[in-house]
N, CA, C and O atoms as a CHARMM CRD file, in Angstrom:
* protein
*
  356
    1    1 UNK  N    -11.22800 152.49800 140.87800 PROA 1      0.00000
    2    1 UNK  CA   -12.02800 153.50900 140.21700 PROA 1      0.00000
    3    1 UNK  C    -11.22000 154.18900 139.10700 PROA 1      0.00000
    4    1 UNK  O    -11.62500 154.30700 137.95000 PROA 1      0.00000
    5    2 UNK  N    -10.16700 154.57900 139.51700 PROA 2      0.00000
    6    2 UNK  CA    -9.28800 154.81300 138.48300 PROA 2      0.00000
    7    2 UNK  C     -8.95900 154.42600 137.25200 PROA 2      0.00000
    8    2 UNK  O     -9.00900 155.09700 136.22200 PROA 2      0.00000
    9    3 UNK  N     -8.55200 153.09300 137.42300 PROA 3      0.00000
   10    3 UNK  CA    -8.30000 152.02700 136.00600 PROA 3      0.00000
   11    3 UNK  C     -9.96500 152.41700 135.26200 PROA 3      0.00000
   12    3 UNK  O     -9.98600 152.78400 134.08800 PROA 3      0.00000
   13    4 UNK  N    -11.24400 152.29900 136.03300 PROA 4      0.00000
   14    4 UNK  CA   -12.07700 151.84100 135.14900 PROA 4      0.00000
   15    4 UNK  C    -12.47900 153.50100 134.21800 PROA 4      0.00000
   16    4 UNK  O    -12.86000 153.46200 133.04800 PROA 4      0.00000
   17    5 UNK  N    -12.34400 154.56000 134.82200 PROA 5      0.00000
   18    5 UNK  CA   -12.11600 155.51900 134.03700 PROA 5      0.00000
   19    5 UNK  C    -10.48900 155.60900 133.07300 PROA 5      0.00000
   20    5 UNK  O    -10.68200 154.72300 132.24000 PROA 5      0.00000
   21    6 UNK  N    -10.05400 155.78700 132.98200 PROA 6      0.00000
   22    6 UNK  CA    -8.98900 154.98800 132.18900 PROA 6      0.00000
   23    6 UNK  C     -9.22400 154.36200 131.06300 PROA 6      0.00000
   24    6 UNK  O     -8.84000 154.66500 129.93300 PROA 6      0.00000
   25    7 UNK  N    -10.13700 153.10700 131.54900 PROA 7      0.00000
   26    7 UNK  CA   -10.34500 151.78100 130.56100 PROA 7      0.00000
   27    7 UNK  C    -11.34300 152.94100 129.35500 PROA 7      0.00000
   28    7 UNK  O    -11.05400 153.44200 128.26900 PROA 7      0.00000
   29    8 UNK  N    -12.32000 152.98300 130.05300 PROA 8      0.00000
   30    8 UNK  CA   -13.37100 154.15800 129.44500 PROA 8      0.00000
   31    8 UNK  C    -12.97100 155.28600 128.38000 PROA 8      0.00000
   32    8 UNK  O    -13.56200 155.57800 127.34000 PROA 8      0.00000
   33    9 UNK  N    -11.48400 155.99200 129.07200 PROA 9      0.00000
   34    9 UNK  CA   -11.14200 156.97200 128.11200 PROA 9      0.00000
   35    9 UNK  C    -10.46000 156.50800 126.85800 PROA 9      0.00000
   36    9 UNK  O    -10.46700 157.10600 125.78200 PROA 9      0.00000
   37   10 UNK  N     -9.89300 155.41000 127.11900 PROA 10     0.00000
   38   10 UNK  CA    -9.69500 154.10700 126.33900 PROA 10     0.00000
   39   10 UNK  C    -10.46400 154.39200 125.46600 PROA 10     0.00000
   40   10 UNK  O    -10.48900 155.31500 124.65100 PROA 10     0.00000
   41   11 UNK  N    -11.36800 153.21300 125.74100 PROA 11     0.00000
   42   11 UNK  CA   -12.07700 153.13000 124.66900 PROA 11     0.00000
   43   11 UNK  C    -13.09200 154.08300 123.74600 PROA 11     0.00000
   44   11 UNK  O    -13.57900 153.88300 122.63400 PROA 11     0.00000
   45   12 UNK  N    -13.21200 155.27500 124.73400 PROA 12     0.00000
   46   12 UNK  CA   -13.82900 156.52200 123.72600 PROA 12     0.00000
   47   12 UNK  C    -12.57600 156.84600 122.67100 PROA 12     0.00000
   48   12 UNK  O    -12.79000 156.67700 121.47000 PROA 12     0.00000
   49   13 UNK  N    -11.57700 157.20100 123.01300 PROA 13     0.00000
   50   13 UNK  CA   -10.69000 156.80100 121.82500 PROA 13     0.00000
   51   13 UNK  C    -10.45100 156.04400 120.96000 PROA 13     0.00000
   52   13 UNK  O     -9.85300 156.48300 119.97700 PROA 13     0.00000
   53   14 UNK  N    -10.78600 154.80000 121.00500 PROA 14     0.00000
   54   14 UNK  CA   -10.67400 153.68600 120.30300 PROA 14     0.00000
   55   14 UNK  C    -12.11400 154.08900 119.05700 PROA 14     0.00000
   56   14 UNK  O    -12.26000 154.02000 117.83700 PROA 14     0.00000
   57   15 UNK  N    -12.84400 154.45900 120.09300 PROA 15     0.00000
   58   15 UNK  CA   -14.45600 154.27500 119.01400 PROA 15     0.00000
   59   15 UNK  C    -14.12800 155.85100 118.24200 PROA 15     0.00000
   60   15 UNK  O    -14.42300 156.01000 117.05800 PROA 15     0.00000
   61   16 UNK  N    -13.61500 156.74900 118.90200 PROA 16     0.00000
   62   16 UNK  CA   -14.00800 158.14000 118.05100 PROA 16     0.00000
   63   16 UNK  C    -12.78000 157.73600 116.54500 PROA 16     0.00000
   64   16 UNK  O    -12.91800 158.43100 115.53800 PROA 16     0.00000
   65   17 UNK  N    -11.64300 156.59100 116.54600 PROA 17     0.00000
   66   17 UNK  CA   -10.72800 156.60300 115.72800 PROA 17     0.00000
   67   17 UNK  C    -11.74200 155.74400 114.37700 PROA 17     0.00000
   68   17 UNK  O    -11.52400 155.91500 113.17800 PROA 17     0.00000
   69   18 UNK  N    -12.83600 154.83600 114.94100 PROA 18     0.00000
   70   18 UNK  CA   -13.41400 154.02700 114.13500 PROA 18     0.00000
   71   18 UNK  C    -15.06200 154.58900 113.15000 PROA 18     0.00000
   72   18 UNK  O    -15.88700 153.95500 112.49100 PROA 18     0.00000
   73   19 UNK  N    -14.88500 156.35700 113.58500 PROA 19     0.00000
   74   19 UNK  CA   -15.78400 157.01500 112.84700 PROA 19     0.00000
   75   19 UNK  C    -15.91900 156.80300 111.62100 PROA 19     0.00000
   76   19 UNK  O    -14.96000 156.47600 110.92200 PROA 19     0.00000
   77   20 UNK  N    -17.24800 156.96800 111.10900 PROA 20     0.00000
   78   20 UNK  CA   -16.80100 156.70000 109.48100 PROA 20     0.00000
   79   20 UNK  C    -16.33200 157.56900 108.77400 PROA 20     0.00000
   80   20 UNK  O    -16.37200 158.61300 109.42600 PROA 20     0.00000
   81   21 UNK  N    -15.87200 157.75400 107.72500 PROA 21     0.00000
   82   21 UNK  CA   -15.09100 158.73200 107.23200 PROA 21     0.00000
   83   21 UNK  C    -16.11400 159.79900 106.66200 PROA 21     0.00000
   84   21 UNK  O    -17.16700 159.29700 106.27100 PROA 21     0.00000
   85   22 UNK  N    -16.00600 161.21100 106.53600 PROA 22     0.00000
   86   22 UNK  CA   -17.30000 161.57400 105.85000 PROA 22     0.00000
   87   22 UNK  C    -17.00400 161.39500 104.22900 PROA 22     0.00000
   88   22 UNK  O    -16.04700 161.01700 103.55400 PROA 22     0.00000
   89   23 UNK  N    -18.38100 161.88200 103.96700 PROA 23     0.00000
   90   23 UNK  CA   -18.44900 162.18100 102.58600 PROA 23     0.00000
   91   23 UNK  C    -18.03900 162.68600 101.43400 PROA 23     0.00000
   92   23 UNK  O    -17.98000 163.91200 101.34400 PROA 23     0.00000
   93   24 UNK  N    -17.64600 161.81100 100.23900 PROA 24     0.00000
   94   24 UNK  CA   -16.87900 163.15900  99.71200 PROA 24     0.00000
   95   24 UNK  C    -16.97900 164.08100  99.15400 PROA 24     0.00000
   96   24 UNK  O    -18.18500 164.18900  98.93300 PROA 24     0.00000
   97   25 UNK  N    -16.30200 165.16600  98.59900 PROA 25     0.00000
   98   25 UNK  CA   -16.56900 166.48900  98.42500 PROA 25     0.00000
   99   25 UNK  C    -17.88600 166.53300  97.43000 PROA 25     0.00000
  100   25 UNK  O    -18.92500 167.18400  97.31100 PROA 25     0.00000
  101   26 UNK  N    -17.13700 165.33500  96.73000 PROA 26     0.00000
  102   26 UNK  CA   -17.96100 165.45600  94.72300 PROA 26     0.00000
  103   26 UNK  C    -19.18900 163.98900  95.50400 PROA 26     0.00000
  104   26 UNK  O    -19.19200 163.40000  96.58500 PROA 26     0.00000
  105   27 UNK  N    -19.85900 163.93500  94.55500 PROA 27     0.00000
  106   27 UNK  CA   -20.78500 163.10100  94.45000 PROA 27     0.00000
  107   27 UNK  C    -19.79800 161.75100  93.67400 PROA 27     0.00000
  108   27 UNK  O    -19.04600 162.06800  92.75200 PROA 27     0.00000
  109   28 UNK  N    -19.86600 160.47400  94.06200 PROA 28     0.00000
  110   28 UNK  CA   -19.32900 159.48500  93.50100 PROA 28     0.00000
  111   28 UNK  C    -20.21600 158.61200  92.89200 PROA 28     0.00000
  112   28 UNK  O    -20.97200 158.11000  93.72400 PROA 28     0.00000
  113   29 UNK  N    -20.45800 158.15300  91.49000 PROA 29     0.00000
  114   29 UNK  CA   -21.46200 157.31000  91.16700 PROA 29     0.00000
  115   29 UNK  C    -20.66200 156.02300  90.71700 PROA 29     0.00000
  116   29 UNK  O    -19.50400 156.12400  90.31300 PROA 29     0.00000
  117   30 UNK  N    -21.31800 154.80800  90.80000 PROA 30     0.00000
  118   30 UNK  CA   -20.92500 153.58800  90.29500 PROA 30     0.00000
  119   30 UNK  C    -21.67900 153.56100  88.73600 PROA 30     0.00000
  120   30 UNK  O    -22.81200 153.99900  88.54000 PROA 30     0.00000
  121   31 UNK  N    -20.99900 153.08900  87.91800 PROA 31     0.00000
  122   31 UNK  CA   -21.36000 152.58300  86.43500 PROA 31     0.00000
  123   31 UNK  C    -20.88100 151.40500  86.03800 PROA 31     0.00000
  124   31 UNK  O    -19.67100 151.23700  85.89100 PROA 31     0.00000
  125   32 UNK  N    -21.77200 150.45200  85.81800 PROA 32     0.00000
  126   32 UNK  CA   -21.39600 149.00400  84.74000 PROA 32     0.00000
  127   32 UNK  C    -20.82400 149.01900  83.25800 PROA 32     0.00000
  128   32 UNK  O    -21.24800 149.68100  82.31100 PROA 32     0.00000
  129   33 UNK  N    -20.04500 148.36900  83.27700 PROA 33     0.00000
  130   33 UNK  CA   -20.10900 148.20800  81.90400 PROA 33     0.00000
  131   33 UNK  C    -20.61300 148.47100  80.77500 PROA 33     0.00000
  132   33 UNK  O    -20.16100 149.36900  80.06300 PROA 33     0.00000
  133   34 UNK  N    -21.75600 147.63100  80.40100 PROA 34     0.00000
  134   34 UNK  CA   -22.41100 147.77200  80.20600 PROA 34     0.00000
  135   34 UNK  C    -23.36300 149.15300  79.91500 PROA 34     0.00000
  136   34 UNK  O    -24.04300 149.41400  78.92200 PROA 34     0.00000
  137   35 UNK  N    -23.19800 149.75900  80.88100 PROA 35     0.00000
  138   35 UNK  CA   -23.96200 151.18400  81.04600 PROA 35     0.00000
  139   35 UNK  C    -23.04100 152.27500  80.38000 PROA 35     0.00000
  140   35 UNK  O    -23.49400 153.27200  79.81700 PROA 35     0.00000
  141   36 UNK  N    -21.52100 151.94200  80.51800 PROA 36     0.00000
  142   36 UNK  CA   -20.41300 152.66600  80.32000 PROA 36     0.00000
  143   36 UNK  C    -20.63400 152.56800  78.66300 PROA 36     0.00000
  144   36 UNK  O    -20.56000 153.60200  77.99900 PROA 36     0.00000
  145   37 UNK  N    -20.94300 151.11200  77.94000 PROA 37     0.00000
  146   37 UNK  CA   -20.62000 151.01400  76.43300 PROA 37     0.00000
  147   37 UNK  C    -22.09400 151.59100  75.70800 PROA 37     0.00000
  148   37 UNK  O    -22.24700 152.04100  74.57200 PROA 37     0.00000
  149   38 UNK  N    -22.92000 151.43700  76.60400 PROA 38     0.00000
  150   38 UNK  CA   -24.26500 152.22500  75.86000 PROA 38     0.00000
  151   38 UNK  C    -24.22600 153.49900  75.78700 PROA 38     0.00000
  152   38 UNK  O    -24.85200 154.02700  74.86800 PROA 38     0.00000
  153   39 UNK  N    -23.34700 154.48300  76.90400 PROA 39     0.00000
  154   39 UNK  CA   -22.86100 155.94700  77.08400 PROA 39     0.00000
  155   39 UNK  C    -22.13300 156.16900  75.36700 PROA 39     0.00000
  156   39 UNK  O    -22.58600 156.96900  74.54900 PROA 39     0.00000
  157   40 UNK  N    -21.14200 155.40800  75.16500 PROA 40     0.00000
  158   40 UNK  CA   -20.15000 155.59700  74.26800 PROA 40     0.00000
  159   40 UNK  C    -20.93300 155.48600  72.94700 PROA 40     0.00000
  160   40 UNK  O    -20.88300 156.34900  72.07000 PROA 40     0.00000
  161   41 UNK  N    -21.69500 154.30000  72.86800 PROA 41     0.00000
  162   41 UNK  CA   -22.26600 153.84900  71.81900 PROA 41     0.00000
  163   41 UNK  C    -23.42600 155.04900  71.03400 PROA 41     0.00000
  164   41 UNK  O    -23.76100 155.22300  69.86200 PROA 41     0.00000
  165   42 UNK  N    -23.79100 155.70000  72.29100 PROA 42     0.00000
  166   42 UNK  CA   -24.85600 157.24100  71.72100 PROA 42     0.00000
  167   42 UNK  C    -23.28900 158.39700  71.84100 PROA 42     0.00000
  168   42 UNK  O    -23.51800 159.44800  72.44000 PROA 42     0.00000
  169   43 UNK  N    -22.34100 158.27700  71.50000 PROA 43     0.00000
  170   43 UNK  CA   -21.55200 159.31500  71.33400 PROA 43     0.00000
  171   43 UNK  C    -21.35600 159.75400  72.55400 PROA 43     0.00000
  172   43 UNK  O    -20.77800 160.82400  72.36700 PROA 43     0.00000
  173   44 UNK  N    -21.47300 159.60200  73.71700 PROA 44     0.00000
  174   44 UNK  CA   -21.30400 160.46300  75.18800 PROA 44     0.00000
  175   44 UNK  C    -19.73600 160.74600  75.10600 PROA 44     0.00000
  176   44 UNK  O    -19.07500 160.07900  74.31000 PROA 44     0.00000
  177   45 UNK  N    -19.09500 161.74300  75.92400 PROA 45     0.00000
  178   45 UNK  CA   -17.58900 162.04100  75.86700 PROA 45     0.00000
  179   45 UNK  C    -17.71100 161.71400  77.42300 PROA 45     0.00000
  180   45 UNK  O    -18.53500 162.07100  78.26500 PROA 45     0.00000
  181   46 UNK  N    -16.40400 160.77400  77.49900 PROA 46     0.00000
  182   46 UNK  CA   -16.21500 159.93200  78.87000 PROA 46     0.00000
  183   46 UNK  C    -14.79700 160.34300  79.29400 PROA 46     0.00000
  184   46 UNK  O    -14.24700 160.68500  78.24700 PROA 46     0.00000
  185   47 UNK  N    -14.22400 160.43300  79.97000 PROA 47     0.00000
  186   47 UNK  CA   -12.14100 160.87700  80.02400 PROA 47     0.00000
  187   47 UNK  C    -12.28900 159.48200  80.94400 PROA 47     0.00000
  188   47 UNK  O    -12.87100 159.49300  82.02900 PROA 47     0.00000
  189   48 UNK  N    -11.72500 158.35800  80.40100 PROA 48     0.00000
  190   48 UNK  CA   -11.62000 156.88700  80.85400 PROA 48     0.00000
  191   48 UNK  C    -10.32600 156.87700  81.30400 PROA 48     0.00000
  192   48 UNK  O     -9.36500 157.19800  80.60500 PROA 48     0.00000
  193   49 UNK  N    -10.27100 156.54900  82.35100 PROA 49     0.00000
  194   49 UNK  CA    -8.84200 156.07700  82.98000 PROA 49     0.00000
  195   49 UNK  C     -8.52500 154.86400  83.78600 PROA 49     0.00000
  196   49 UNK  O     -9.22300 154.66000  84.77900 PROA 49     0.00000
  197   50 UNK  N     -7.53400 154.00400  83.48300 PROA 50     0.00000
  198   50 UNK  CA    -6.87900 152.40400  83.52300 PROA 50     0.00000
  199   50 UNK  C     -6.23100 153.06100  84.84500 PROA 50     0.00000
  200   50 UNK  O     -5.26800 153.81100  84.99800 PROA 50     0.00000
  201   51 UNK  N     -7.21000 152.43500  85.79500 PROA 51     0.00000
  202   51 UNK  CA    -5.72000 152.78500  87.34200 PROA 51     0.00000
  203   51 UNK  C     -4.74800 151.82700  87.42500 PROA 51     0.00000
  204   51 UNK  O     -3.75600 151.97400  88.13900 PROA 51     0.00000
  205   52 UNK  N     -5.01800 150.52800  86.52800 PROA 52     0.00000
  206   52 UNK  CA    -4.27000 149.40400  86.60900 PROA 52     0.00000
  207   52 UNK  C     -2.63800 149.14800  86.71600 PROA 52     0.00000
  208   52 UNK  O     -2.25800 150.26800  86.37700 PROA 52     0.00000
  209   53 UNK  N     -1.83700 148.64800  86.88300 PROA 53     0.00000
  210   53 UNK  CA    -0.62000 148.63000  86.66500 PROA 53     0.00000
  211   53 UNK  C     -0.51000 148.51800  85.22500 PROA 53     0.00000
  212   53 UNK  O     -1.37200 147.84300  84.66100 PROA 53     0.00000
  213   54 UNK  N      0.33600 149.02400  84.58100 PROA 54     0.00000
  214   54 UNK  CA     0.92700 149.20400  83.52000 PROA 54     0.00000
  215   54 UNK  C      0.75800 148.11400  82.43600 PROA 54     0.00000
  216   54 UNK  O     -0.00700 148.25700  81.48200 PROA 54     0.00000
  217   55 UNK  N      1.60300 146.89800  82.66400 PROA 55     0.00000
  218   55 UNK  CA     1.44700 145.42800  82.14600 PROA 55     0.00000
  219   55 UNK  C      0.08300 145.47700  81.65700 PROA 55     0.00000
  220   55 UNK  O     -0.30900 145.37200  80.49500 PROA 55     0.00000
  221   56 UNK  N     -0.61300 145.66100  82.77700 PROA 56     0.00000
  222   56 UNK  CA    -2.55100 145.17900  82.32200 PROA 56     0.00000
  223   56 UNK  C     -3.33500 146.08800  81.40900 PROA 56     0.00000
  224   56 UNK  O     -4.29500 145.80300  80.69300 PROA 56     0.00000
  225   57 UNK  N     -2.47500 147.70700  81.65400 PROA 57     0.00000
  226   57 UNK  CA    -3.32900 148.25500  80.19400 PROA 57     0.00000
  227   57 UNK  C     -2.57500 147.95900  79.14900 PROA 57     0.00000
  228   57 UNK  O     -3.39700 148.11100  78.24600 PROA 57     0.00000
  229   58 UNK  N     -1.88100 147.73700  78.78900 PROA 58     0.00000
  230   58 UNK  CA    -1.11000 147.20400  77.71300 PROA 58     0.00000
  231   58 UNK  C     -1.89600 146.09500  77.19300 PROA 58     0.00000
  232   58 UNK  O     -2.50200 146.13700  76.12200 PROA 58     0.00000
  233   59 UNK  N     -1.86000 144.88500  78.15900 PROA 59     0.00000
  234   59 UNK  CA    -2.39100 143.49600  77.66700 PROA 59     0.00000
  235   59 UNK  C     -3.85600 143.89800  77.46700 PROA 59     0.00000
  236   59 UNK  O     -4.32100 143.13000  76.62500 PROA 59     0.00000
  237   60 UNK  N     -4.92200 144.90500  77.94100 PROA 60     0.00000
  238   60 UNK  CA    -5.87400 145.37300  76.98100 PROA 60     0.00000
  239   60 UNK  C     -6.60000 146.27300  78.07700 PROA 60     0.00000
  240   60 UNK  O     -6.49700 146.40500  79.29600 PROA 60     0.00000
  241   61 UNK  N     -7.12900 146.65000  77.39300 PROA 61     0.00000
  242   61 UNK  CA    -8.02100 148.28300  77.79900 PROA 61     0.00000
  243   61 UNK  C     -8.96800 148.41700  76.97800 PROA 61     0.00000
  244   61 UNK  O     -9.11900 148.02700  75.82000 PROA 61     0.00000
  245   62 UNK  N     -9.87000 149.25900  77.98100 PROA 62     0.00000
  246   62 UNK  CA   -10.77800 150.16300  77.26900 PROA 62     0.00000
  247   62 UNK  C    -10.27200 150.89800  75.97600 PROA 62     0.00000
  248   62 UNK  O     -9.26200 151.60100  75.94300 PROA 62     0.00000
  249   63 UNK  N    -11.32300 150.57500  74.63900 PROA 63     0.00000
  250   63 UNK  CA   -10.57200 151.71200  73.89300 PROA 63     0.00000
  251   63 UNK  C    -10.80400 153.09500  74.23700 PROA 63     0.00000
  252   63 UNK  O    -11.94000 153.53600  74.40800 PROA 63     0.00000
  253   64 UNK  N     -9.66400 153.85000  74.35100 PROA 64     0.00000
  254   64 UNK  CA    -9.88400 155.72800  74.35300 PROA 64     0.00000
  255   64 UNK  C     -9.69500 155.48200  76.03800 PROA 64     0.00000
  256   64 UNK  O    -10.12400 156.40000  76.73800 PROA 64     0.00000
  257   65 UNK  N     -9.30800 154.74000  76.48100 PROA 65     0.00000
  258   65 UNK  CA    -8.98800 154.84300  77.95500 PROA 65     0.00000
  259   65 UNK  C     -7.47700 155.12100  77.77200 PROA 65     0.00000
  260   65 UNK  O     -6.76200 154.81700  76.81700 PROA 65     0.00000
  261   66 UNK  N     -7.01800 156.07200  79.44000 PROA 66     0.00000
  262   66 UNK  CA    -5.50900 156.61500  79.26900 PROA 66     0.00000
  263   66 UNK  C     -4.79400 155.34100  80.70100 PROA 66     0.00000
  264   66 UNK  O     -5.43200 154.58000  81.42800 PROA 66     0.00000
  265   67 UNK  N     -3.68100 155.52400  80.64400 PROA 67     0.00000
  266   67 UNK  CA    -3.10700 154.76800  82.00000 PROA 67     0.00000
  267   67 UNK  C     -2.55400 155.68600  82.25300 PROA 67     0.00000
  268   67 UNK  O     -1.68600 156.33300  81.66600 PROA 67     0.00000
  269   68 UNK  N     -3.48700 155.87600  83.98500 PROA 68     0.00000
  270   68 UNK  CA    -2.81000 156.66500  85.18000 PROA 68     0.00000
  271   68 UNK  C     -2.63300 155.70400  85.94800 PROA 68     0.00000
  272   68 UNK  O     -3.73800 155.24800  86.24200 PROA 68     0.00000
  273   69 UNK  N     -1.61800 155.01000  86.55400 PROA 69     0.00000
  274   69 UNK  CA    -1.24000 154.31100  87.92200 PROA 69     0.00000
  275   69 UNK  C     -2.24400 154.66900  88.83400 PROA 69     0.00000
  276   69 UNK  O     -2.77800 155.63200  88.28400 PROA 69     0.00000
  277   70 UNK  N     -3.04700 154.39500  90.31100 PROA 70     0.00000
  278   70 UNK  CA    -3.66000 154.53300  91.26000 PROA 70     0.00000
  279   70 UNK  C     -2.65900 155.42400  92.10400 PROA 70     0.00000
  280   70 UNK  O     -3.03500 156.40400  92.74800 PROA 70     0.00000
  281   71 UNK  N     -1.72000 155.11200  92.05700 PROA 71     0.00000
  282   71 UNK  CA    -0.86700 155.86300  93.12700 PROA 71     0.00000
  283   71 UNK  C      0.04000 157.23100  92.56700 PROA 71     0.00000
  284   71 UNK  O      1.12700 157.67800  92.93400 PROA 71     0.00000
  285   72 UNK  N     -1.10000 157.75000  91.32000 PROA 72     0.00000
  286   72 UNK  CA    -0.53200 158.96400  90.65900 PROA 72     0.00000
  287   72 UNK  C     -1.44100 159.52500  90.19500 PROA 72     0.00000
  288   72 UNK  O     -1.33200 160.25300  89.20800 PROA 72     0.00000
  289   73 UNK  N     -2.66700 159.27600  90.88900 PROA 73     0.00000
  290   73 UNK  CA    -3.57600 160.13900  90.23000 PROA 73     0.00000
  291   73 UNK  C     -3.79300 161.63200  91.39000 PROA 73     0.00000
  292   73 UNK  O     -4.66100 162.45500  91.09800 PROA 73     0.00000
  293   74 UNK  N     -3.35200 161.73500  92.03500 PROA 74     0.00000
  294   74 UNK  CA    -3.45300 162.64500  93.06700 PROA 74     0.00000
  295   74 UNK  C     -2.27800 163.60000  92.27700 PROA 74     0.00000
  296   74 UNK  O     -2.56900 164.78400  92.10800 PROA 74     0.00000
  297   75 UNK  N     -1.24200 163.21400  91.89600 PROA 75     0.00000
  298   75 UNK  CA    -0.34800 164.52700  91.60100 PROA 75     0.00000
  299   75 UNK  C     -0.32300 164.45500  89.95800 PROA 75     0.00000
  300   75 UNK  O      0.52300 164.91400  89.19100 PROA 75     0.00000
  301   76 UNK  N     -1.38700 163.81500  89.70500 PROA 76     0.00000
  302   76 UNK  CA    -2.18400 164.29600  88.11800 PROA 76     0.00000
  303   76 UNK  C     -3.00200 164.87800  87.58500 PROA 76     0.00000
  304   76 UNK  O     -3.16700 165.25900  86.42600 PROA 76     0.00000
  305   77 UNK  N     -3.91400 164.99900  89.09800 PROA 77     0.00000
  306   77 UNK  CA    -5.65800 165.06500  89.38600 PROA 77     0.00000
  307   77 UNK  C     -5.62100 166.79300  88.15800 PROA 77     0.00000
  308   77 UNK  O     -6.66200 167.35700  87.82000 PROA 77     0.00000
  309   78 UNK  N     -4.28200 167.25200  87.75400 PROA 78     0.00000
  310   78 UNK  CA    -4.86800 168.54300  86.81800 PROA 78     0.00000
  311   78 UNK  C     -5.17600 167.84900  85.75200 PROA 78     0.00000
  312   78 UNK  O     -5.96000 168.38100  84.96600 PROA 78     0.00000
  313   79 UNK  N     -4.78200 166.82900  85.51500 PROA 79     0.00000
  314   79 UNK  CA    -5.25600 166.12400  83.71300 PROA 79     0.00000
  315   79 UNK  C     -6.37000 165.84700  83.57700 PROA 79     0.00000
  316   79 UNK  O     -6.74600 165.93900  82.40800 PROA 79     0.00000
  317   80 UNK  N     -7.35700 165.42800  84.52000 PROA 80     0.00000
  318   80 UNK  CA    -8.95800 164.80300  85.10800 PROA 80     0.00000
  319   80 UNK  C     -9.48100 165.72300  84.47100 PROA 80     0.00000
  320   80 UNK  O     -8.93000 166.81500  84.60700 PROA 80     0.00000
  321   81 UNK  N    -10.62500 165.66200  83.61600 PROA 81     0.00000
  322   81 UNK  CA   -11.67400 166.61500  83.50200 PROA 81     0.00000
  323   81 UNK  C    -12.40900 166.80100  84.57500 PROA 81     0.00000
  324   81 UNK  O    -12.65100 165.94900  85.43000 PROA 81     0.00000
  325   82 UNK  N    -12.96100 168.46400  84.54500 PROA 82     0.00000
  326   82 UNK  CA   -13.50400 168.47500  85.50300 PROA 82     0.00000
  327   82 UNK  C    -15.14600 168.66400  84.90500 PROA 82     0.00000
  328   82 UNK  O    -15.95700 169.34200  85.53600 PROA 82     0.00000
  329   83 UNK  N    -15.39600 168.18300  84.00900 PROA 83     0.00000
  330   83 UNK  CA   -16.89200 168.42700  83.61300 PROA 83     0.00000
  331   83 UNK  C    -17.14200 166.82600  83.11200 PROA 83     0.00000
  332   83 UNK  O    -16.33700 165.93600  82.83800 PROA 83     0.00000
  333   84 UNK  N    -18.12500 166.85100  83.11600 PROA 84     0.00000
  334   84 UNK  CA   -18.67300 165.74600  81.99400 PROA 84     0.00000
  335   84 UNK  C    -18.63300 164.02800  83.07100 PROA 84     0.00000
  336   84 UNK  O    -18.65300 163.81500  84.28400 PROA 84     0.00000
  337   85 UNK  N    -18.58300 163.29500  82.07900 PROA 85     0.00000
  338   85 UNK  CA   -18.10100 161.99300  82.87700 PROA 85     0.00000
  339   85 UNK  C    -16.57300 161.04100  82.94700 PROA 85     0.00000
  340   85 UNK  O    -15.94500 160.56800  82.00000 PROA 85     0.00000
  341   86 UNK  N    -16.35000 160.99000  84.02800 PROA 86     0.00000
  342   86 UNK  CA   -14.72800 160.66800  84.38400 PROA 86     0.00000
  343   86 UNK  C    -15.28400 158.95800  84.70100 PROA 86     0.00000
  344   86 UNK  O    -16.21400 158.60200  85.42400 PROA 86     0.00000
  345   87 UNK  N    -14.39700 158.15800  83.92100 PROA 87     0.00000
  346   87 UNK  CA   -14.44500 156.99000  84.66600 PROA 87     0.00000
  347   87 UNK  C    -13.65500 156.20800  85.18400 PROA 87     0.00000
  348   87 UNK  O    -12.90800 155.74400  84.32200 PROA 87     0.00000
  349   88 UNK  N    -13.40700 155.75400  86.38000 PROA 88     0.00000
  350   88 UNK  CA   -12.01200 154.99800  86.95800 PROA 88     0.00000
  351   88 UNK  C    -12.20800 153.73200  86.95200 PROA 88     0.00000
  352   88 UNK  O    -13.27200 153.28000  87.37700 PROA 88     0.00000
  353   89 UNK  N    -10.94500 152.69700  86.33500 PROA 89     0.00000
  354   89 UNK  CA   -11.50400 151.37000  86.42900 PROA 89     0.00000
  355   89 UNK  C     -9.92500 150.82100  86.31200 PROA 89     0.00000
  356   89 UNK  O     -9.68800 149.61300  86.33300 PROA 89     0.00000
């Protein structure tokens, strides 16, 4: 009887670790291409950012896009606009 409570508390642990994560704070939208160059093309102001490694914005980019590394945008996140449209790619 033991083990099978056990096994049980087990696995309520196991499942409460596999919650989904909630939501995040901001609203997150997906944009195409496409959708991104028709924004630009009527003048829209976008703050575009290359999470790419370095090498790859170099070898080409968005024009008017900046390179932030992925693993530096958290202790950059003051450079991000906070209005308008931000795009990560």
């Amino acid at each position: 009887m033991r083990r099978a409570r056990v096994a049980v508390v087990a696995a309520a642990i196991v499942l409460v670790g596999a919650a989904p994560a909630a939501p995040p704070d901001y609203p997150v939208n997906f944009i195409k291409a496409d959708e991104l160059k028709a924004a630009l093309d009527r003048d829209a102001t976008a703050d575009i950012i290359d999470v790419r490694h370095w090498d790859s914005y170099v070898e080409m980019h968005i024009k008017g896009a900046r390179s932030m590394p992925l693993r530096a945008v958290e202790s950059r996140a003051y450079e991000i606009s906070k209005t308008g449209l931000v795009v990560f790619y």
